[in-house]
C-alpha positions as a LaTeX table, in Angstrom:
\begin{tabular}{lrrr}
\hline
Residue & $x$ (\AA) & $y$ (\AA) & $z$ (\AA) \\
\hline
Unk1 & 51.03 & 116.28 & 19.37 \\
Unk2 & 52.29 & 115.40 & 16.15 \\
Unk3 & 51.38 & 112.45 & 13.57 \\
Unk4 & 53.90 & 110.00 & 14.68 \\
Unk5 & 53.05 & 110.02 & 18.54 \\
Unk6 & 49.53 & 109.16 & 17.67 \\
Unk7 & 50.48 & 105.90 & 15.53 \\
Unk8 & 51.45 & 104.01 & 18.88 \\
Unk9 & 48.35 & 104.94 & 20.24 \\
Unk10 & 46.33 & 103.94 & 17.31 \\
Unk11 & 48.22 & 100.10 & 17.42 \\
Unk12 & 47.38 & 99.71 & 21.04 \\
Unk13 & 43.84 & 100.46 & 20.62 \\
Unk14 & 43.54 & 98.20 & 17.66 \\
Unk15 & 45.33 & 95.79 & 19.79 \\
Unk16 & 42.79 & 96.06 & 22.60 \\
Unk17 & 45.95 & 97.16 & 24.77 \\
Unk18 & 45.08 & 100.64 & 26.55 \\
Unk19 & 48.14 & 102.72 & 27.20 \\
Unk20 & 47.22 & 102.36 & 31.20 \\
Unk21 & 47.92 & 98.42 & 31.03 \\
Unk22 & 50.86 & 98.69 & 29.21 \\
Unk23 & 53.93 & 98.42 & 32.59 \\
Unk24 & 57.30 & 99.46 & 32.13 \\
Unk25 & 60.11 & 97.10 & 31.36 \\
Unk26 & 62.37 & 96.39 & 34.07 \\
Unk27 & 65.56 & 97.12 & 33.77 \\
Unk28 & 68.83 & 94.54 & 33.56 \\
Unk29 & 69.35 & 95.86 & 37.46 \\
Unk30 & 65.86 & 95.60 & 38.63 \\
Unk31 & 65.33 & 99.20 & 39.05 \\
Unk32 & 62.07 & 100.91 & 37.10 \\
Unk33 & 63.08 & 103.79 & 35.26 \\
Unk34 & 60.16 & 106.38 & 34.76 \\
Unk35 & 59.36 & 106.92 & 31.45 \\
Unk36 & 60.42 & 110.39 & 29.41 \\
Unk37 & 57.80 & 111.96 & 28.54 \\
Unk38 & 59.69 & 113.80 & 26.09 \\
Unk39 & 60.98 & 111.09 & 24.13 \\
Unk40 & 59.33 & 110.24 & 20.35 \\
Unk41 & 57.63 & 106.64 & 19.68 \\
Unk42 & 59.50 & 104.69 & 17.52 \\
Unk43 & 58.83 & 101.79 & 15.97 \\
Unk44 & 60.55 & 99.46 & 18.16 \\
Unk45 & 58.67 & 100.15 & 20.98 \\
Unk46 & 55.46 & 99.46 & 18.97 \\
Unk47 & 57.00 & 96.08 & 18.25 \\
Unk48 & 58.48 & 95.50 & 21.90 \\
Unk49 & 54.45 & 96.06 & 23.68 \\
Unk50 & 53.72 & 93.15 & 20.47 \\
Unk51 & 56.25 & 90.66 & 22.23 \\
Unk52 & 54.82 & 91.84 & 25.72 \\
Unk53 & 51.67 & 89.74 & 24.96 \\
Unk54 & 51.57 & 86.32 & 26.73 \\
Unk55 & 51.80 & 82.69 & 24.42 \\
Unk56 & 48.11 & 82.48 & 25.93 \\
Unk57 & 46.61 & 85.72 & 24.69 \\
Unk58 & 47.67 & 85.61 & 21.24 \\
Unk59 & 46.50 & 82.06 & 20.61 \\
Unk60 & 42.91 & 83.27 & 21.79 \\
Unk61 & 43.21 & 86.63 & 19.91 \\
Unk62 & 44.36 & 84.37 & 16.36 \\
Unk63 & 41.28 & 81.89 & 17.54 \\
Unk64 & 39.05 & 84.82 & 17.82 \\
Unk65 & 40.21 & 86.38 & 14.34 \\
Unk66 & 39.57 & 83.04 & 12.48 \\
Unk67 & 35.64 & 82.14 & 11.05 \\
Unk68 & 33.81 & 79.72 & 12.92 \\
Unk69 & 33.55 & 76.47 & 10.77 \\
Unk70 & 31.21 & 73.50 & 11.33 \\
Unk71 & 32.02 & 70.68 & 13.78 \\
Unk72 & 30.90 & 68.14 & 11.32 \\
Unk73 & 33.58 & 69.08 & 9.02 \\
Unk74 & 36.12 & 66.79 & 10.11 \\
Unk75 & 34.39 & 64.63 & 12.70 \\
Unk76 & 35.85 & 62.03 & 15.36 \\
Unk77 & 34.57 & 58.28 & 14.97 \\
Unk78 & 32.78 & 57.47 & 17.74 \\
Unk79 & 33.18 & 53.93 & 18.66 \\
Unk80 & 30.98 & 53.93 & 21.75 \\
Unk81 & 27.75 & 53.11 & 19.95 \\
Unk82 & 29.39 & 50.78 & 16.84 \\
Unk83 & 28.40 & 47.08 & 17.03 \\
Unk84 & 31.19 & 44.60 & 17.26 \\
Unk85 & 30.98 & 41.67 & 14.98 \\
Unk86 & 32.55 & 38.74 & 16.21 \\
Unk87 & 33.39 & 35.66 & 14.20 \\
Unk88 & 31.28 & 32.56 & 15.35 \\
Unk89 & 32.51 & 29.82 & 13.49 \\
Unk90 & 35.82 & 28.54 & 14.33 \\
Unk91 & 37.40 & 26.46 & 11.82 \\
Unk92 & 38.28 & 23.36 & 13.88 \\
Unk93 & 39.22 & 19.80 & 13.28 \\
Unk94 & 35.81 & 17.53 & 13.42 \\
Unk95 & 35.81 & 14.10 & 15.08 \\
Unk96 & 34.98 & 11.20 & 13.12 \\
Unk97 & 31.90 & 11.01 & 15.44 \\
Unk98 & 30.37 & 13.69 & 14.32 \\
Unk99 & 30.91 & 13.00 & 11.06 \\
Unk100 & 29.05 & 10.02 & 11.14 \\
Unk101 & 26.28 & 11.40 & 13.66 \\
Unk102 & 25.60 & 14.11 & 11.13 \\
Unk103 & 25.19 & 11.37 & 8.27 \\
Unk104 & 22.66 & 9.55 & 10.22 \\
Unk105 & 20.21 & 12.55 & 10.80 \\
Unk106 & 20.64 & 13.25 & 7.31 \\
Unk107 & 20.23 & 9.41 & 6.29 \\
Unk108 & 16.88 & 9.64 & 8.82 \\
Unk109 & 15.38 & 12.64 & 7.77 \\
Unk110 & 15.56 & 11.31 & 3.44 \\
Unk111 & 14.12 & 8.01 & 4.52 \\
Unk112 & 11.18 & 9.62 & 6.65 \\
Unk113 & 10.64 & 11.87 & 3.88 \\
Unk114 & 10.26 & 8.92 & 1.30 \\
Unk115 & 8.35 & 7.13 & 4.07 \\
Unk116 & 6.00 & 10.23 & 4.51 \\
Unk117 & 5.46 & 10.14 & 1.20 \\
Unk118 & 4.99 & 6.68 & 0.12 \\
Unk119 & 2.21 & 6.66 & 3.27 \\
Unk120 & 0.68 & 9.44 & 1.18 \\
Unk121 & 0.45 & 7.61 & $-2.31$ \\
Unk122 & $-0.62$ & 4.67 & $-0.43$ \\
Unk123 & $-3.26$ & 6.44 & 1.06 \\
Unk124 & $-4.65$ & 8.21 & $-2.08$ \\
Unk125 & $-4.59$ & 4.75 & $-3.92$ \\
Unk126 & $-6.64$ & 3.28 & $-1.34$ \\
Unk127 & $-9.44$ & 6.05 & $-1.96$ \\
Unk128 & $-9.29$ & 5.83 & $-5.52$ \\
Unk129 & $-10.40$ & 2.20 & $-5.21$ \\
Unk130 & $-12.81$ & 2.52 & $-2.99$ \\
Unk131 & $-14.43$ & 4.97 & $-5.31$ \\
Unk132 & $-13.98$ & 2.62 & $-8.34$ \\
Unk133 & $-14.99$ & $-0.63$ & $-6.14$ \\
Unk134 & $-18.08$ & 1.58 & $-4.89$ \\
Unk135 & $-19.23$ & 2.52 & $-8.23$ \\
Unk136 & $-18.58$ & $-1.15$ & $-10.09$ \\
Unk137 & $-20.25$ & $-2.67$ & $-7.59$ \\
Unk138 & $-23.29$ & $-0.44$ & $-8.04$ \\
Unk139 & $-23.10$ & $-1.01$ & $-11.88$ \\
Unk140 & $-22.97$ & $-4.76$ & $-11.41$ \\
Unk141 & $-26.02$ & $-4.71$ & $-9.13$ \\
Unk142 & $-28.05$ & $-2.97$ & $-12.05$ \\
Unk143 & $-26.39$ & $-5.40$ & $-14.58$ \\
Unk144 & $-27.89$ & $-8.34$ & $-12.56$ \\
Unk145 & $-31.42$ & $-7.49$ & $-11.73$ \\
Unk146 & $-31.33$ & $-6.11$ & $-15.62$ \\
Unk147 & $-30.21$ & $-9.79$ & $-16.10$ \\
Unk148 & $-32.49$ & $-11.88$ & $-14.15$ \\
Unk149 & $-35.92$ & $-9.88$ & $-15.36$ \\
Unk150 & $-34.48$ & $-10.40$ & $-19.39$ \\
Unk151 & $-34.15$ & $-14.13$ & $-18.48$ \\
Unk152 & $-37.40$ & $-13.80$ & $-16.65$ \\
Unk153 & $-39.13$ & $-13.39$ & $-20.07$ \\
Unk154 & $-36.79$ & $-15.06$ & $-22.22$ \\
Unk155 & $-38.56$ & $-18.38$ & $-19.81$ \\
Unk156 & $-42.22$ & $-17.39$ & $-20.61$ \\
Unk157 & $-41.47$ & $-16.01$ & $-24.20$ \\
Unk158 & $-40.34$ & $-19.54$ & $-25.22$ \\
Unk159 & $-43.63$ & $-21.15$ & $-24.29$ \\
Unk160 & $-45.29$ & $-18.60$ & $-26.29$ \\
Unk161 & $-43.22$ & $-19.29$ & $-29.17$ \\
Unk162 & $-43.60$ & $-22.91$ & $-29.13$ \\
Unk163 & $-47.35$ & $-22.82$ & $-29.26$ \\
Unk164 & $-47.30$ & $-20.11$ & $-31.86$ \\
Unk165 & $-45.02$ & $-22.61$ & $-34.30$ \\
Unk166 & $-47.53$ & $-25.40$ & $-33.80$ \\
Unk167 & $-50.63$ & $-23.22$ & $-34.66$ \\
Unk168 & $-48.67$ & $-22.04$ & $-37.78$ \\
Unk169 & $-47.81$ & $-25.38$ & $-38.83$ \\
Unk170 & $-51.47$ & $-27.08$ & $-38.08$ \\
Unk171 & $-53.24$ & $-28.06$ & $-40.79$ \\
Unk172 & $-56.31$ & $-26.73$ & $-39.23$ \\
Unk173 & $-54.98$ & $-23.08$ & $-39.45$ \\
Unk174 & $-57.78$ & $-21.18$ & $-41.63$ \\
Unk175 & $-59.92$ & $-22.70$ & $-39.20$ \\
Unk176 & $-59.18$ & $-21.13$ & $-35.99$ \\
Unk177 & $-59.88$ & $-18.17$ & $-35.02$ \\
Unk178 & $-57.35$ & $-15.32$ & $-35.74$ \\
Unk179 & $-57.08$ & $-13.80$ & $-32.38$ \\
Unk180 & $-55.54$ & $-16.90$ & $-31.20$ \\
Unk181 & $-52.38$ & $-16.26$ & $-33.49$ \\
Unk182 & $-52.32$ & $-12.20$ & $-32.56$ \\
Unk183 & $-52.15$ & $-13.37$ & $-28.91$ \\
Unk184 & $-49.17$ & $-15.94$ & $-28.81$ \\
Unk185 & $-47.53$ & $-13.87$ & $-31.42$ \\
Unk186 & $-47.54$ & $-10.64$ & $-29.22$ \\
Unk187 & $-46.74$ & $-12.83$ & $-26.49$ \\
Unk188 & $-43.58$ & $-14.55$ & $-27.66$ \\
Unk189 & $-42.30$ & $-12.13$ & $-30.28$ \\
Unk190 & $-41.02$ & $-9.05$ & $-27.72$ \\
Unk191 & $-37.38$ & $-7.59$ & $-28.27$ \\
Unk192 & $-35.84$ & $-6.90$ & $-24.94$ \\
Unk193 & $-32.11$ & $-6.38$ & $-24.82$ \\
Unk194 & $-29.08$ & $-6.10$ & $-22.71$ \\
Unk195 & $-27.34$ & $-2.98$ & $-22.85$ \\
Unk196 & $-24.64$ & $-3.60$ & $-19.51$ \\
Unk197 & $-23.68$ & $-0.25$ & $-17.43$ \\
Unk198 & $-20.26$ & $-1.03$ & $-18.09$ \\
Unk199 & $-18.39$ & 2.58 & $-17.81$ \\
Unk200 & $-16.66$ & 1.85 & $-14.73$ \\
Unk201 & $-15.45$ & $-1.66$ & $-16.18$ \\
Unk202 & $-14.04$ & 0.09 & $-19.38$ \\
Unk203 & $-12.06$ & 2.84 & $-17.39$ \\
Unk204 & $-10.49$ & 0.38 & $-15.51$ \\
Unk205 & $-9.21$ & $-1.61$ & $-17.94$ \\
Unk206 & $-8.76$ & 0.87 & $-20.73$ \\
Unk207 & $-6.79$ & 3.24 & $-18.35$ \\
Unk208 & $-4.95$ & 0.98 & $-16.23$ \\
Unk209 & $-6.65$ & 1.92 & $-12.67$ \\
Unk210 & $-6.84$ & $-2.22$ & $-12.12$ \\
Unk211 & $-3.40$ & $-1.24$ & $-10.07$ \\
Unk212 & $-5.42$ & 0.67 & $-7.06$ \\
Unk213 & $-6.54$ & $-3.03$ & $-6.05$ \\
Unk214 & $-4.02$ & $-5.43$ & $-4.82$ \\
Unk215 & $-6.14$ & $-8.15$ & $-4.12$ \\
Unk216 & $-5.21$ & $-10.35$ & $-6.87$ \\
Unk217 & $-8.49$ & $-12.72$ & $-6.70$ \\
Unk218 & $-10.63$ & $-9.45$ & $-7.43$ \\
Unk219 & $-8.49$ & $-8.87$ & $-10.48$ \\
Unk220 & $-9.43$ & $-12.27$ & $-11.93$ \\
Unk221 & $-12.85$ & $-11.95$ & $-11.19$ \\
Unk222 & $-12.88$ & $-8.45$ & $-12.85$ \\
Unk223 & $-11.22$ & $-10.10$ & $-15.97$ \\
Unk224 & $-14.09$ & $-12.98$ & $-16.00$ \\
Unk225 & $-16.85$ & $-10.60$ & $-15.17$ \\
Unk226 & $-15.71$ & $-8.66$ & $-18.45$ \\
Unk227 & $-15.14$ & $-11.17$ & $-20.94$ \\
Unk228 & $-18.96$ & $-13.13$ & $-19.75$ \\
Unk229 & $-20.05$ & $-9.36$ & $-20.47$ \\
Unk230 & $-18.25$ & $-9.58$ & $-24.26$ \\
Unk231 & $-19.79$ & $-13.18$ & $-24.86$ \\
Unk232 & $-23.09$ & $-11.78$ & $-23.50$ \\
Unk233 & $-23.07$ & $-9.09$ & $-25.89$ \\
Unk234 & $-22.15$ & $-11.30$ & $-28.80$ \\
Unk235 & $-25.12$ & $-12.98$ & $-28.30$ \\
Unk236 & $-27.05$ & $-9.33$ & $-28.36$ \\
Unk237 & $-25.93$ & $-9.02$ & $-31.81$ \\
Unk238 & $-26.43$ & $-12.14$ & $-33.62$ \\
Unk239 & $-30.13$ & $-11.78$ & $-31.19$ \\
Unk240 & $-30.73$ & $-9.13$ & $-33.24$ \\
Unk241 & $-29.69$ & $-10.28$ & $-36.34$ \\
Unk242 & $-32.65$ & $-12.95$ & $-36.36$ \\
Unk243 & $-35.28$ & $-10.62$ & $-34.46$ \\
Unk244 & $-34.83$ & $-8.27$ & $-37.71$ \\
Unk245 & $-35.50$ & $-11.15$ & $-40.09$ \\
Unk246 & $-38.52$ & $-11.92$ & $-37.80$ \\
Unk247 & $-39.80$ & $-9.02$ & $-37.68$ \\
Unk248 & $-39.86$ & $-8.72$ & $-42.20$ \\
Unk249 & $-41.67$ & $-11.83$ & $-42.31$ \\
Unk250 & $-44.44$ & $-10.52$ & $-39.34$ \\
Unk251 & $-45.23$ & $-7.90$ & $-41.22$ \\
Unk252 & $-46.33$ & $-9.44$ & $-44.15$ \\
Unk253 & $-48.79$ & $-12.16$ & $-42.01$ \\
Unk254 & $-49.94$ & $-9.94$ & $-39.04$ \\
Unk255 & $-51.89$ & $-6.64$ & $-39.14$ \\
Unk256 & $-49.52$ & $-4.35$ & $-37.09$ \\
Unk257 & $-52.41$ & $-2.32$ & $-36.16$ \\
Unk258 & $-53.95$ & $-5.46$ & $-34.07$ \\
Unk259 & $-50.48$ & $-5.44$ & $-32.03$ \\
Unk260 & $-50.82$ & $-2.04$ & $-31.27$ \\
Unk261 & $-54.42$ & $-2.22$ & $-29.42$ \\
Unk262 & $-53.21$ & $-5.18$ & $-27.87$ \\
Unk263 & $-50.37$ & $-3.63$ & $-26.47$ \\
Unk264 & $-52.05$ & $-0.62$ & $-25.78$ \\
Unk265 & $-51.90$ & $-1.14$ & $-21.25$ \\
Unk266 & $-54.29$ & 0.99 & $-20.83$ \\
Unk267 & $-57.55$ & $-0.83$ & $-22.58$ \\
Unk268 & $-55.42$ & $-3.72$ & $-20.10$ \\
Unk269 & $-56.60$ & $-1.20$ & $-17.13$ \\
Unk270 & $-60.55$ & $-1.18$ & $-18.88$ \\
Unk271 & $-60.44$ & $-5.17$ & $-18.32$ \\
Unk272 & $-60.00$ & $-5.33$ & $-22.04$ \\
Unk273 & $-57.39$ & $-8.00$ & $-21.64$ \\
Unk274 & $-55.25$ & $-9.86$ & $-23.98$ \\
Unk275 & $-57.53$ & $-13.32$ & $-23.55$ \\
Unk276 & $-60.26$ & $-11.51$ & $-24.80$ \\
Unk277 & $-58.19$ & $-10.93$ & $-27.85$ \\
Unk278 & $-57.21$ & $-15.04$ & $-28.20$ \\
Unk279 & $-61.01$ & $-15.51$ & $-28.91$ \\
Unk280 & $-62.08$ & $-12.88$ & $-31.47$ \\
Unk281 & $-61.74$ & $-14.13$ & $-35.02$ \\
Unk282 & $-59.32$ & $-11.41$ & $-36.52$ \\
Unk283 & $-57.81$ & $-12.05$ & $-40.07$ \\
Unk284 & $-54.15$ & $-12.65$ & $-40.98$ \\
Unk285 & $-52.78$ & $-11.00$ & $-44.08$ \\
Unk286 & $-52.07$ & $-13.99$ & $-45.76$ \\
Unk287 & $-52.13$ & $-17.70$ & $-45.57$ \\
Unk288 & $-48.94$ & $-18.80$ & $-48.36$ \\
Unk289 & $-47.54$ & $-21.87$ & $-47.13$ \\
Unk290 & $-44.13$ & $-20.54$ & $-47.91$ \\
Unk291 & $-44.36$ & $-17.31$ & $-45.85$ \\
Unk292 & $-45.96$ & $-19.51$ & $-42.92$ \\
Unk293 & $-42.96$ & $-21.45$ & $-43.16$ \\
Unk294 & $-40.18$ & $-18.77$ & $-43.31$ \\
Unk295 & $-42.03$ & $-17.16$ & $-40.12$ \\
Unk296 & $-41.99$ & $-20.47$ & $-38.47$ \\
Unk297 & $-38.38$ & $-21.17$ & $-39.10$ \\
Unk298 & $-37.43$ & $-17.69$ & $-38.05$ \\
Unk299 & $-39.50$ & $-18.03$ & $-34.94$ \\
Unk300 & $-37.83$ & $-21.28$ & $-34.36$ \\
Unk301 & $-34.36$ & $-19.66$ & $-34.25$ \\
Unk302 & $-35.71$ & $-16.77$ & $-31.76$ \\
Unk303 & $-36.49$ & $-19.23$ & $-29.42$ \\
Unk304 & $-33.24$ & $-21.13$ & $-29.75$ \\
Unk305 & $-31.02$ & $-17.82$ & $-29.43$ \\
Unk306 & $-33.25$ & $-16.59$ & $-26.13$ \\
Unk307 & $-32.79$ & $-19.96$ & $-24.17$ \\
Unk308 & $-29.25$ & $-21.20$ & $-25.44$ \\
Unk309 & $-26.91$ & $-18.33$ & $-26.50$ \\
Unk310 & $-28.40$ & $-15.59$ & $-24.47$ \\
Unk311 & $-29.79$ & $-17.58$ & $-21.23$ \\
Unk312 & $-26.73$ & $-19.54$ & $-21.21$ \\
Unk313 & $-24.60$ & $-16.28$ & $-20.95$ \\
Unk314 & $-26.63$ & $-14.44$ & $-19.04$ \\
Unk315 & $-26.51$ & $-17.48$ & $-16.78$ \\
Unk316 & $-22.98$ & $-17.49$ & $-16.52$ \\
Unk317 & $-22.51$ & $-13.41$ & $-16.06$ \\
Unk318 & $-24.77$ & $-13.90$ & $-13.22$ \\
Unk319 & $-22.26$ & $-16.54$ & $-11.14$ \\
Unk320 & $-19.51$ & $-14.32$ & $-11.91$ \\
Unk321 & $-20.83$ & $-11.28$ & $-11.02$ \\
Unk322 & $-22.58$ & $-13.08$ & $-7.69$ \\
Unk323 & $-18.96$ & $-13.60$ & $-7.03$ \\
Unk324 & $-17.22$ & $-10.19$ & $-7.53$ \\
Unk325 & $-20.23$ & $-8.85$ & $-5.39$ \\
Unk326 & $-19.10$ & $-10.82$ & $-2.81$ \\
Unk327 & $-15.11$ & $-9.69$ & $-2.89$ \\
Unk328 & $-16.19$ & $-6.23$ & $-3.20$ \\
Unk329 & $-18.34$ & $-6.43$ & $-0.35$ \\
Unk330 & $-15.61$ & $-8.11$ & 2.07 \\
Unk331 & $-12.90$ & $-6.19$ & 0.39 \\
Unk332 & $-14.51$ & $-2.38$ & 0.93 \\
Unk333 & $-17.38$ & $-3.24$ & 3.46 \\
Unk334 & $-20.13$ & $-2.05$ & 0.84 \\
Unk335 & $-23.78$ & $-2.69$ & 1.51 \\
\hline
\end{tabular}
């Protein structure tokens, strides 16, 4: 068989045609005519068994020839599993009604909040005075028993004083005994003064706090309570003033080491008390007339600023602070 009747055969295989499946044509008048066996392969006929093929088979040969690709190359949406968003707020025309009920919740909820909060301060104010009633009324209770124990002595010192300027100024001085002039002098010559626990006073006053109380009669007796406590303390000074002149003048007419056994409490505890003292004959430094005198005079004035400036203040720092006990005490229920 020669080259060119092998070149059909060669097509169909690569076709995946066999020669077996290929049928004859029929002809225009319906007749099969059998196929020479002698005729020669031509080109045409290679090209007619091409058009044989069905629409069908060459699509799945061409489908067959082509390279699989990826299905996520060029992939569908799926909208079966994608949320819809729908638009809830529909723009529509609001009624004056609503309009005005949405300005009274509003107006509501601003004043309860400034209500709230006013309830709050209120409440905070209350407990800071209660804290600074508590702790002035514990101040002025120390303040007053201070107070009554100073006046107290201020009472007894005076007597003491009054003898000891008579013994000074008798003309029978150099001859009494000395012990007599140690023991009125030791007696009526003390230093005791008022220092007032005033801190709680001070901070109210200084830093304004008088607001937390609203009672307006316990402002006025704090006022009074604090200026008795300034005249009170005026008094303290100008006390001192003369005890310091007193006190010059004693040391050049008293032995200071007398006054120190005698105030030594605890020969008191042996029964060695201060009458035994008023008996012994113990010397004075001096006798000058003048000295006598200028101790006399100052003694004089100690006993006249104990029972008028300082009793007389202390007197009157007692009523008024009698009486802001009392308003604190109704006011906060303190014991």
């Amino acid at each position: 068989m020669s080259e060119e009747q092998n070149i059909p055969e060669e097509r169909q295989k690569d076709e995946g045609v066999s020669p077996k499946d290929e049928q004859p044509r029929p002809t225009s008048r319906g007749k099969q005519q059998p196929e020479d066996q002698n005729q020669k392969p031509t080109h045409k006929s290679a090209e007619s068994a091409d058009n044989l093929k069905s629409p069908t088979q060459s699509k799945d040969d061409a489908l067959q020839s082509q390279p699989a690709t990826p299905s996520t190359l060029n992939p569908k949406p799926s909208t079966s599993n994608m949320e819809v968003h729908h638009h809830g707020h529909v723009h529509e025309k609001k009624k004056w009604k609503e309009y005005l009920f949405q300005f009274l919740m509003l107006f509501l909820a601003v004043t309860a909040g400034f209500f709230m909060e006013n309830q709050r301060e209120h409440y905070v104010e209350r407990q800071r005075a209660k804290e600074f009633a508590t702790s002035l009324y514990d101040e002025i209770v120390n303040d007053t028993t201070r107070l009554k124990k100073i006046q107290e002595d201020f009472t007894n010192n005076s007597f003491y004083l009054d003898t000891l300027f008579d013994l000074i100024n008798s003309p029978f001085l150099k001859n009494m005994p000395g012990g007599e002039l140690y023991f009125y002098a030791v007696r009526g010559l003390p230093n005791r003064q008022f220092n007032p626990t005033d801190a709680t006073l001070h901070q109210l006053i200084n830093s304004g706090s008088l607001r937390y109380f609203r009672k307006p009669e316990l402002i006025k007796a704090i006022s009074r309570y604090d200026q008795s406590l300034r005249t009170s303390l005026r008094a303290e000074e100008s006390s001192l003033t003369i005890f310091n002149e007193l006190r010059k003048t004693q040391t050049k007419i008293f032995n200071l080491k007398v006054f120190q056994l005698m105030n030594n409490w605890s020969l008191q505890d042996k029964n060695d008390s201060l009458l035994k003292y008023k008996k012994k004959n113990l010397a004075i430094l001096t006798y000058d007339p003048a000295l006598l005198a200028e101790f006399s005079n100052w003694a004089i004035l100690r006993r006249g600023n104990n029972m008028g400036g300082r009793v007389r203040s202390y007197k009157e720092t007692l009523e008024i602070a009698r009486e802001l006990i009392d308003i604190l005490k109704k006011e906060y229920h303190l014991d």
